[in-house]
VOBA-407578 format. One line per 2 residues: their letters; for each residue x, y, z of C-alpha. Coordinates in Angstrom, 1 decimal. Each point is the difference from the previous one (the first is absolute). Layout:
<nodes>
a> X:Y:Z; ...
</nodes>
This chain:
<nodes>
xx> -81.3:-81.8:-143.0; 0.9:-3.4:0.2
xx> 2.1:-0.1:-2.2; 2.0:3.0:1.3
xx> -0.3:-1.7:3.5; 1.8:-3.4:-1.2
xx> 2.4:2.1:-1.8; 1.4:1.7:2.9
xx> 0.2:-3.0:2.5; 2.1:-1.7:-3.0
xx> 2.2:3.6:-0.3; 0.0:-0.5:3.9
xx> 1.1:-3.8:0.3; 2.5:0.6:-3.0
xx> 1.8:3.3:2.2; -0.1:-2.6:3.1
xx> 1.7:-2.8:-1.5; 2.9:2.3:-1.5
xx> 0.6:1.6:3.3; -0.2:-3.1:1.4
xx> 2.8:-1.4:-2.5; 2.0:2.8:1.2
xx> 0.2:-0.9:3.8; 0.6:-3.4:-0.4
xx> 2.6:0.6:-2.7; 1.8:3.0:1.7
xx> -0.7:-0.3:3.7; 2.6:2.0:1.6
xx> -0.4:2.9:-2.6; -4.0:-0.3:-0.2
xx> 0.4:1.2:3.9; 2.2:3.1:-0.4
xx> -2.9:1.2:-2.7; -3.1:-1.3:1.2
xx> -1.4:3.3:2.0; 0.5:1.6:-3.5
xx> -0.9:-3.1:-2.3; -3.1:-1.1:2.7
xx> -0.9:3.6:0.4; -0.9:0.8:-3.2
xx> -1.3:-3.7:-0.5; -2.8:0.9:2.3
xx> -0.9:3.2:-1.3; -0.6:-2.0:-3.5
xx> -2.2:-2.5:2.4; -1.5:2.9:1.2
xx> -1.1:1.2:-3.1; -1.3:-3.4:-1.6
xx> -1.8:-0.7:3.1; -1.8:3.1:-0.4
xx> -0.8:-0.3:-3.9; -1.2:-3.9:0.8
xx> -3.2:0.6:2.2; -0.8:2.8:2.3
xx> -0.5:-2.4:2.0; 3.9:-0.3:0.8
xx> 0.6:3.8:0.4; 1.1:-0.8:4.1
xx> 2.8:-2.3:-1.5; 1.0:2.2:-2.8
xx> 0.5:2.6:3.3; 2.2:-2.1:2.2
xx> 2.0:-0.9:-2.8; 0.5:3.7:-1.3
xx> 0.5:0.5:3.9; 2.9:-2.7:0.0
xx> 1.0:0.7:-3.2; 1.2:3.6:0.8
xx> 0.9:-1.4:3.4; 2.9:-2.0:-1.6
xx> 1.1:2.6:-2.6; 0.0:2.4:2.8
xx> 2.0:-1.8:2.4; 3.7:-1.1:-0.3
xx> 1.7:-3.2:-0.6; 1.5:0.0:3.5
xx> -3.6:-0.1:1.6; -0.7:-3.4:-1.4
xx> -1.4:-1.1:3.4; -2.8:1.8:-0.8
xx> -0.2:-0.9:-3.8; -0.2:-3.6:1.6
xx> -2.8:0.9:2.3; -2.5:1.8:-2.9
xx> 0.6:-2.7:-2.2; -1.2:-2.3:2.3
xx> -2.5:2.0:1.3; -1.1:0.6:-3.7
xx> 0.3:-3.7:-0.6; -2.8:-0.6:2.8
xx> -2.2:2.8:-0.4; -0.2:-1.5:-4.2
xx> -0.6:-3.5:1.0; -2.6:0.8:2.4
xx> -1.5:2.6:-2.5; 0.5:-3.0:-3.2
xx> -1.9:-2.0:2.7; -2.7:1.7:1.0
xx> -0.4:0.6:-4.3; -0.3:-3.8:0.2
xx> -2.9:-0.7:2.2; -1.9:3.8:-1.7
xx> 0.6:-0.4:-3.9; -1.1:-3.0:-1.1
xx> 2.5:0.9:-3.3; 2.8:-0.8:2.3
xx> -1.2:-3.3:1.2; 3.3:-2.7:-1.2
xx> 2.1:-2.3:1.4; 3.2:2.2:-0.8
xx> -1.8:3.6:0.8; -0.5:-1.3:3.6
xx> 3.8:-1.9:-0.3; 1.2:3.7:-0.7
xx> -1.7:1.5:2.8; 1.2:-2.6:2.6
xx> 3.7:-0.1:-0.9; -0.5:4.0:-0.4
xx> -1.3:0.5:4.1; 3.1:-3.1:0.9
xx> 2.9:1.8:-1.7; -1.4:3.8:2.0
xx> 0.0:-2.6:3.1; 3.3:-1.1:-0.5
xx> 1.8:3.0:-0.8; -1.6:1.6:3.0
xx> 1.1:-2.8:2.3; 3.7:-0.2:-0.8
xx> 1.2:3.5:-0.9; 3.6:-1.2:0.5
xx> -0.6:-3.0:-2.5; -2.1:2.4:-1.9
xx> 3.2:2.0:-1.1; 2.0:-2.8:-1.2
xx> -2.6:-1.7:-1.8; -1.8:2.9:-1.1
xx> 0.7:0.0:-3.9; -1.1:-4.1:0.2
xx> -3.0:0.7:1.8; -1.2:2.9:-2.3
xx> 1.4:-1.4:-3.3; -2.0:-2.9:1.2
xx> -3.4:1.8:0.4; 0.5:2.2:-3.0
xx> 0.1:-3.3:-1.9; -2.9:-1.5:1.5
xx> -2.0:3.1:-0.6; 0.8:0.2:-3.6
xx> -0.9:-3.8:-0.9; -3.4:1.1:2.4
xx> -1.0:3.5:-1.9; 1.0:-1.6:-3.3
xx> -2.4:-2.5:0.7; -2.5:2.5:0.9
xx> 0.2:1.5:-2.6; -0.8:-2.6:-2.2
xx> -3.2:-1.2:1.8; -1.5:3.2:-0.6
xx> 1.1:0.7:-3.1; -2.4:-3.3:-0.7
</nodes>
């Protein structure tokens, strides 16, 4: 099982850090396809959260929720895409935190890194939606890249 468990975060940081790549390479493209691109990203999330503990079934649902939220909604709504990412943002970090302080697996340096800079990127894309839109692609390109280097790293401390 564990095994399987470090498996998936290292699937999961590897799919982070190439979408990450791609909205810091491609910024002003990344935003006319993210509902579709970040959509069906977070149905995948959805489904590794669910396979990685039953414990993280209410995260695998708000991101399936999101997920089909973005693929659902058009492009020209991005004012809302802005608002669930950050919401999703928050609602993670809180949820990686409170995995800090009840699994003493997730006990590091860089898992609780991941969860503060998680909870401050949902805080500042919720506090400047007008900033939000221009800098949108940095700031998720950003976090998708600092999630990947986290849930490789996962990944490898419990596949030991």
């Amino acid at each position: 099982m564990r095994y399987m468990l470090s498996r998936i975060f290292i699937f999961e940081g590897i799919a982070l850090g190439i979408l990450g790549l791609l909205f810091l390479l491609n910024p002003v493209e990344s935003i006319f396809v993210f509902t579709d691109v970040a959509g069906w990203f977070f149905i995948v999330l959805a489904i590794l959260s669910i396979l990685k503990t039953p414990r993280d079934i209410l995260m695998g649902i708000i991101d399936l929720v999101i997920g089909l939220i973005l693929i659902i909604m058009p492009i020209d709504t991005i004012g809302i895409i802005i608002i669930s990412y950050g919401m999703w943002s928050l609602i993670k970090g809180i949820y990686l935190l409170i995995m800090f302080f009840t699994n003493k697996n997730t006990r590091s340096g860089l898992f609780i890194l991941y969860s503060v800079v998680t909870i401050i990127f949902g805080i500042v894309i919720l506090s400047n939606l007008a900033m939000s839109y221009v800098m949108l692609p940095y700031v998720i390109g950003t976090y998708f890249i600092i999630s990947a280097i986290a849930e490789v790293f996962l990944g490898f401390k419990f596949s030991n």
